[in-house]
N, C-alpha and C positions, 0 to 999 in steps of 0.2 A: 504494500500500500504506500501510495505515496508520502510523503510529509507533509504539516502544513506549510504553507504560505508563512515564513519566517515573519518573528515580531519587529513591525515596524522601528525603522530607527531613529537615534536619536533626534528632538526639532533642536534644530539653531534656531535661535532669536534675532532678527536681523536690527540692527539699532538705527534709529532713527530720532529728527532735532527734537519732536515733541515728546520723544518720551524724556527730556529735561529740561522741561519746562520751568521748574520749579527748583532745579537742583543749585548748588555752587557754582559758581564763575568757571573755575577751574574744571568744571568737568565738560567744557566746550572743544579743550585741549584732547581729554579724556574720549569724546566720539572720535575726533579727527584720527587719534590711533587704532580706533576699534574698527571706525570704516575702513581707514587701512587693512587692520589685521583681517577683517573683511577680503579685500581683495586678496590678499596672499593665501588665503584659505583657498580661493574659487580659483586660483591657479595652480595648488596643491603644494603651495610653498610655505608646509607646516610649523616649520622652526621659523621662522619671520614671522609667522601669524601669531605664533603666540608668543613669542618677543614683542610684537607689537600689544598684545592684549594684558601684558604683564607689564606695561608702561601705561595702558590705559588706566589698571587697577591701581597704580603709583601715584596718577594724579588725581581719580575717583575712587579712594576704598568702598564706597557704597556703591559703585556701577556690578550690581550684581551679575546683569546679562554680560558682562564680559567673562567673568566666572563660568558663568554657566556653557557660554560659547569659546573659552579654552577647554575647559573639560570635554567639551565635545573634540577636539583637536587631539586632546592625551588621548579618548577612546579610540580613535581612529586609527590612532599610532599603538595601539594595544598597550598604552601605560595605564592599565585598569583603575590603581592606587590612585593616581596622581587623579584621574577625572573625575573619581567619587569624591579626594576631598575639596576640588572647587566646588560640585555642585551642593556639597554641604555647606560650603563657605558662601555659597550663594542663597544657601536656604536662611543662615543668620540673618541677612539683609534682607529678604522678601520670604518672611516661612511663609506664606499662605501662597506662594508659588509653585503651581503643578509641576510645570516643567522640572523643577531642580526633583523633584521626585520621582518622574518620570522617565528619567536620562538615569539617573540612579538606578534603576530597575532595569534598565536595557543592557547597565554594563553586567545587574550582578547576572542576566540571563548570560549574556555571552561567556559571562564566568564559568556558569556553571554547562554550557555548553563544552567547554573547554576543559573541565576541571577531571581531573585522573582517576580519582576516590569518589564511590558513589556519597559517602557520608559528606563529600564538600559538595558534590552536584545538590543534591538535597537543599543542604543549608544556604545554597545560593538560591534555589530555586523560593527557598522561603522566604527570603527576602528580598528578593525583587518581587513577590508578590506585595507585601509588606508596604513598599513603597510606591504598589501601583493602588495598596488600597487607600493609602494616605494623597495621592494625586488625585481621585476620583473625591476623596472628602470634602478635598476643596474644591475640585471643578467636577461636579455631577454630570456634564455632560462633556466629558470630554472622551469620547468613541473611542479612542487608539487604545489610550488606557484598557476600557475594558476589552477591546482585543486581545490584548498583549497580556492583561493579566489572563483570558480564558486560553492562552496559549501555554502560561505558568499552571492554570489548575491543571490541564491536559497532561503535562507534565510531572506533577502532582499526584496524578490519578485520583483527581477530586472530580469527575466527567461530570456531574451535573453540576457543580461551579461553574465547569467551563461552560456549558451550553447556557447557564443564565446569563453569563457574561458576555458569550457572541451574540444572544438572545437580546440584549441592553444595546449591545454595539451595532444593531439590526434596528432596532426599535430610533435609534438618533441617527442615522444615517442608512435607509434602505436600500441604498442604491452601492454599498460597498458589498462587491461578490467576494473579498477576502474572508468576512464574516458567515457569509452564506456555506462558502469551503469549508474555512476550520471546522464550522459546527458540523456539517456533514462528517468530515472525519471523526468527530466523535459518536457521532449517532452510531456510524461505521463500527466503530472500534466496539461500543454496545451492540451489535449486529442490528439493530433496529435500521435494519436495509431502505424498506419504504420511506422511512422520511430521511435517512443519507439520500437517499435517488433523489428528491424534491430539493435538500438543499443543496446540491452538487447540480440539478437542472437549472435551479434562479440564477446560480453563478457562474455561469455559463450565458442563459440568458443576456446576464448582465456585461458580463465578458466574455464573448464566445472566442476569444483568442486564446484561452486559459487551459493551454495543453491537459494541466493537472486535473482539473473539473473533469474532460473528458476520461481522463484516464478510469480515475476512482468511480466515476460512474459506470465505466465501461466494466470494471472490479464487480458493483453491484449486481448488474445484466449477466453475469458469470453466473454470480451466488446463485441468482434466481434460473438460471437453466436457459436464459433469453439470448441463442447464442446470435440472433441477428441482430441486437441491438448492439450486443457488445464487441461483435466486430466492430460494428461501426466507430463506435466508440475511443474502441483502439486504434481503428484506422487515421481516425481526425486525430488522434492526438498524436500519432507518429508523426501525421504530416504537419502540425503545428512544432513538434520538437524538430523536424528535419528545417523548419524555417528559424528554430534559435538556435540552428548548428549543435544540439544534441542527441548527435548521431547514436549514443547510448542506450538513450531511451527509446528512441526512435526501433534499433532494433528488439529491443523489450516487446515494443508491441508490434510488431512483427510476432514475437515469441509465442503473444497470448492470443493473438488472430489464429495461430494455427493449433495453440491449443484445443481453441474452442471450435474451431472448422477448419482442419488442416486441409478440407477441396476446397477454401475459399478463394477467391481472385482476389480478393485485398490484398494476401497475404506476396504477389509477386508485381502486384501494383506498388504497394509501398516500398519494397524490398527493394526495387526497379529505382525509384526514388530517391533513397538513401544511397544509393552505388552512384546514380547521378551526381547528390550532391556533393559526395566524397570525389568524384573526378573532377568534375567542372564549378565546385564550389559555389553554384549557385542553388 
């Protein structure tokens, strides 16, 4: 089965004159280097960007958002330490701040994606829960959060955590098929197949680009014995992976077309396909 739709990452805060409106003289110096460190970000020129944002904070200790948009910098550069404690250093100056708790949570996920020892994957995963439910405290509607935490409970194996939390993340934004997927993979993972098929159909619907959606539903159409839909199924998503050049997956489903009807013609249509794209790269 495939995975989810990975948790969104972290928001930069882009700064701007009005949000100092009201602050010291001296933190007019304090943008000039942040929109700097700005640009050096958006050219991936890491170390000047946060040399600049560490000149910001020199002339404004209370410019939180620069805090919080170096720490984004350290995460990027996998200096995990360093980004959690701006974005705490950022919570001092603005706690009722989703964001610094929300960025919080993405690093401790990627931690514990990372982490070698299931007892540290655990304990990460428990706190960047932690801090996505302290982000939601202060902003109830802020959608990502409860993705990102229903991607934590899933992880968790809290499954119907997760599904009230893709369920909330559905409910303030209908039209994100990220939501619609995750929660199908949990239904999935409950075998509660019928309504995976429905939330794997709207996300599709909604993005009918979404290799994955076809896949897992095409997963579904297996379970249930429906071997003509699940060709199909698999078919479109091969050809959706052979156009992000994941020739990988692409023969995957190749694999499970002929699983499921080894006399199908899908199965040397797409095959036909992938050999194309692998010669002529298109």
């Amino acid at each position: 089965m495939k995975r989810f739709i990975l948790a969104i990452g972290v928001i930069f805060l882009i700064l701007t004159s009005s949000s100092y409106a009201q602050e010291l003289s001296n933190l007019a110096k304090s943008m000039v280097y942040s929109n700097q460190a700005q640009n050096y970000y958006d050219q991936n020129q890491f170390q000047q960007a946060i040399d600049d944002y560490t000149k910001a904070i020199q002339e404004s200790p209370n410019n939180y958002m620069a805090y919080i948009n170096r720490g984004i910098i350290f995460f990027e550069l996998n200096r995990y330490d360093e980004a959690l404690k701006n974005f705490k250093k950022a919570r001092t100056i603005d706690p009722k701040n989703a964001y610094t708790y929300y960025n919080s949570a993405i690093v401790y996920t990627k931690m514990a994606s990372t982490a070698l020892e299931n007892d540290n994957t655990y304990l990460f995963y428990k706190k960047a829960k932690d801090e996505l439910t302290k982000a939601i405290q202060n902003d109830p509607n802020f959608y990502k959060a409860y993705i990102n935490r229903g991607l934590v409970n899933y992880e968790l194996a809290f499954y119907q955590d997760a599904i009230d939390d893709f369920t909330k993340a559905i409910q303030l934004k209908p039209l994100d098929y990220k939501a619609y997927y995750n929660r199908g993979i949990v239904y999935y993972t409950l075998a509660n197949f019928k309504v995976a098929k429905s939330d794997f159909t709207n996300a599709i619907e909604i993005n009918p680009d979404d290799a994955n959606a076809y896949f897992n539903r095409g997963l579904v159409y297996k379970h249930e014995n429906s071997q003509k839909g699940a060709a199909s199924d698999f078919y479109t998503a091969g050809l959706l992976y052979v156009k992000e050049n994941n020739r990988k997956e692409a023969y995957e489903c190749v694999d499970l077309i002929k699983a499921t009807d080894e006399f199908s013609t899908l199965i040397y249509d797409l095959k036909s396909k992938i050999i194309k794209d692998e010669v002529y790269g298109a």
